[in-house]
C-alpha positions in Angstrom: 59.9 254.3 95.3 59.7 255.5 99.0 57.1 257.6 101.1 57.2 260.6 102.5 56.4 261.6 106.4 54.6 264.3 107.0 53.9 265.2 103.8 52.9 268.7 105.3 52.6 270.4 108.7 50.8 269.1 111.8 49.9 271.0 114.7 48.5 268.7 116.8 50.4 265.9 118.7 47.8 263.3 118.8 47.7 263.3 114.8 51.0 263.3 114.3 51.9 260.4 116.7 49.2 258.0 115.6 49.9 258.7 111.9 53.7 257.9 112.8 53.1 254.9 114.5 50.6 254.1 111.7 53.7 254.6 109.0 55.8 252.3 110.6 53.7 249.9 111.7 53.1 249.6 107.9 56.4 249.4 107.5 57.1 246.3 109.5 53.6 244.4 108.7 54.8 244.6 105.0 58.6 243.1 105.1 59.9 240.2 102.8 59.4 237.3 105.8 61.5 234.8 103.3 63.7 237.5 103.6 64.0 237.6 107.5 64.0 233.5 107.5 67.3 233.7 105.3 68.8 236.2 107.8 67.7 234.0 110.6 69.1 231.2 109.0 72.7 232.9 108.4 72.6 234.1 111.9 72.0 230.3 113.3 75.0 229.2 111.2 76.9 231.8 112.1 76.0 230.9 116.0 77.1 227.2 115.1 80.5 227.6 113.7 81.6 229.4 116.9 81.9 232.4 114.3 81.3 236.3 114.9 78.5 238.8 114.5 79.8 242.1 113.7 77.9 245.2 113.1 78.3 248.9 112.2 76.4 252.4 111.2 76.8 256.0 111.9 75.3 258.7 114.0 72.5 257.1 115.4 72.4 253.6 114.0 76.1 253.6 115.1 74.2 253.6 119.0 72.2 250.8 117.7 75.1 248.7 116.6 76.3 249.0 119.8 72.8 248.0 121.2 72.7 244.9 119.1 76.1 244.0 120.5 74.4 244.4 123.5 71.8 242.4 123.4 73.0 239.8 121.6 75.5 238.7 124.1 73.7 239.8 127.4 69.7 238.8 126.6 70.1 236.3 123.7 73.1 234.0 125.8 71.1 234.6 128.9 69.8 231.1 130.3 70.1 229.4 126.6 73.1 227.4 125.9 73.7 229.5 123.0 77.6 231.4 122.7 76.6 234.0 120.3 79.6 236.0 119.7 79.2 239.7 118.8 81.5 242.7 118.2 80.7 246.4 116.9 82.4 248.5 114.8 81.0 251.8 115.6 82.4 251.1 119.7 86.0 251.5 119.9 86.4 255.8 119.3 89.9 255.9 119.7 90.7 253.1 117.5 87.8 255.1 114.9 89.6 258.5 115.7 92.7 257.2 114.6 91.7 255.5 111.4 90.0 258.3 110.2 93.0 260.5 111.2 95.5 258.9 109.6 93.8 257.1 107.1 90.0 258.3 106.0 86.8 258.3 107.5 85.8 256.2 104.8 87.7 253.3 106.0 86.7 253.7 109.6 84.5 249.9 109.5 86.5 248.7 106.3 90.1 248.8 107.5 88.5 246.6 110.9 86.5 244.4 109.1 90.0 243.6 107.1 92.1 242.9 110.6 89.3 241.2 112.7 86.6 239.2 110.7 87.1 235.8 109.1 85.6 233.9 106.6 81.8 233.1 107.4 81.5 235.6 110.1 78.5 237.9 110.0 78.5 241.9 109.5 75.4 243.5 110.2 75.4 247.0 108.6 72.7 250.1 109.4 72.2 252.8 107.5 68.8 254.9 106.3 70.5 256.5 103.3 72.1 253.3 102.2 74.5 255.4 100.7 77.4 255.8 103.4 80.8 255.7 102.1 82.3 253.7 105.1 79.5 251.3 105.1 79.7 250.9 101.3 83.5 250.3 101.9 82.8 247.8 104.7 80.7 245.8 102.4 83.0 245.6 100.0 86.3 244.0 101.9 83.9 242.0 103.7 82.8 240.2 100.7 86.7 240.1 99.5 86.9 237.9 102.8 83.7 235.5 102.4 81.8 237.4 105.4 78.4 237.3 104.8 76.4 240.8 104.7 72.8 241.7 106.2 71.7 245.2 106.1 68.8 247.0 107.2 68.3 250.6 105.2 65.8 253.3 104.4 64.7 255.4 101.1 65.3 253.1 98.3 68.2 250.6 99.8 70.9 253.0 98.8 74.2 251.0 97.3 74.0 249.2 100.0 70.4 247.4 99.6 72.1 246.0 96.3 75.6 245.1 97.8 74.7 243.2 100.6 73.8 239.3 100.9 70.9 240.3 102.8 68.9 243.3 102.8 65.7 244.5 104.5 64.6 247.7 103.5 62.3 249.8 104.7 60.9 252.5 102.0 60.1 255.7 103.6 62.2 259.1 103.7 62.0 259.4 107.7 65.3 258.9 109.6 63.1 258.4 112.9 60.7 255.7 111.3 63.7 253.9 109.5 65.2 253.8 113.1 62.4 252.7 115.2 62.5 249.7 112.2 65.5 249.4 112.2 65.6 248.9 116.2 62.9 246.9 116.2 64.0 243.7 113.6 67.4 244.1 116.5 65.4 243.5 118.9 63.2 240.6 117.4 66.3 238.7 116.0 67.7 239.1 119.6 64.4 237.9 121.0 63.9 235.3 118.7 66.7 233.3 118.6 67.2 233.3 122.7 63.5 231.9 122.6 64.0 229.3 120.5 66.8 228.3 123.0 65.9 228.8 126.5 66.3 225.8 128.5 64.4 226.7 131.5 60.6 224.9 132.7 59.3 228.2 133.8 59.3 229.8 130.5 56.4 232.4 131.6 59.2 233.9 134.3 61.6 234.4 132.0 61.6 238.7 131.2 62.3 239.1 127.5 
């Protein structure tokens, strides 16, 4: 079962923001860390086999797909010898426009993840609800084509929690909360795995 925030009205900021932060702070002190080493693991392999991080969401998580894509190539590759390949999904909005034009928005991440990934490439999927139909669909072909999933959701996992390889959820019915979570596991895989790698002496120069 998930939680609610705010369960009622609260007029005053400072109350509100430190029982936010408290919410998802709880949140992300109380994840499956065997969990987070598998996807870790996958991510590494992935990394080895010169294979390709994909990822996907709508509306806002579509912005952190991007982001991920982002970081993963600019900060994680950045003075490692790591060649982390990444793509998103959500980034291309005329190639999107068209599918779901001619074909159905529902097929906006599926009908790319059947033309572009390969067999043991990674597709990281976002979503709060779980329960998007593109996302659901995306799942789907990918595991037709051997790709392994990770997914990061909100409420109770949605379809998605139980389709995916991987799943991290995060059991609260607060689209901003999920978000920030979501965000920050992004941002620590990107961190993470570029630290392990760096090949620099002055390590304590190095901006993360």
């Amino acid at each position: 079962m998930y939680k609610r925030f705010p369960l009622n009205k609260i007029s005053k900021s400072k109350q509100f923001y430190l029982q936010y932060i408290n919410e998802k702070n709880n949140l992300l002190k109380n994840i499956d860390l065997n969990k987070l080493d598998k996807i870790v693991t996958a991510i590494k392999t992935c990394i080895k086999s010169n294979n390709i991080i994909y990822s996907c969401g709508n509306g806002g998580s579509s912005s952190l797909a991007d982001h991920l894509t982002c970081d993963f190539i600019k900060q994680t590759n950045n003075k490692t010898n790591l060649k982390l390949k990444s793509i998103s999904l959500a980034s291309n909005f005329s190639l999107i426009s068209a599918i779901a034009n001619d074909i159905s928005f529902g097929e906006i991440f599926s009908f790319q993840v059947e033309k572009l990934c390969r067999k043991n490439d990674i597709l990281i999927l976002f979503s709060v609800s779980g329960n998007s139909k593109n996302l659901i669909n995306a799942a789907k072909v990918a595991k037709k084509k051997k790709v392994k999933t990770i997914s990061f959701t909100g409420f109770n996992g949605g379809k998605l929690s139980k389709l995916t390889d991987y799943n991290i959820n995060f059991s609260m019915a607060n689209y901003g909360i999920v978000e920030d979570c979501h965000t920050t596991m992004m941002h620590y895989l990107s961190q993470f795995l570029r630290n392990t790698k760096i090949k620099s002496k002055n390590f304590r120069n190095i901006n993360f």
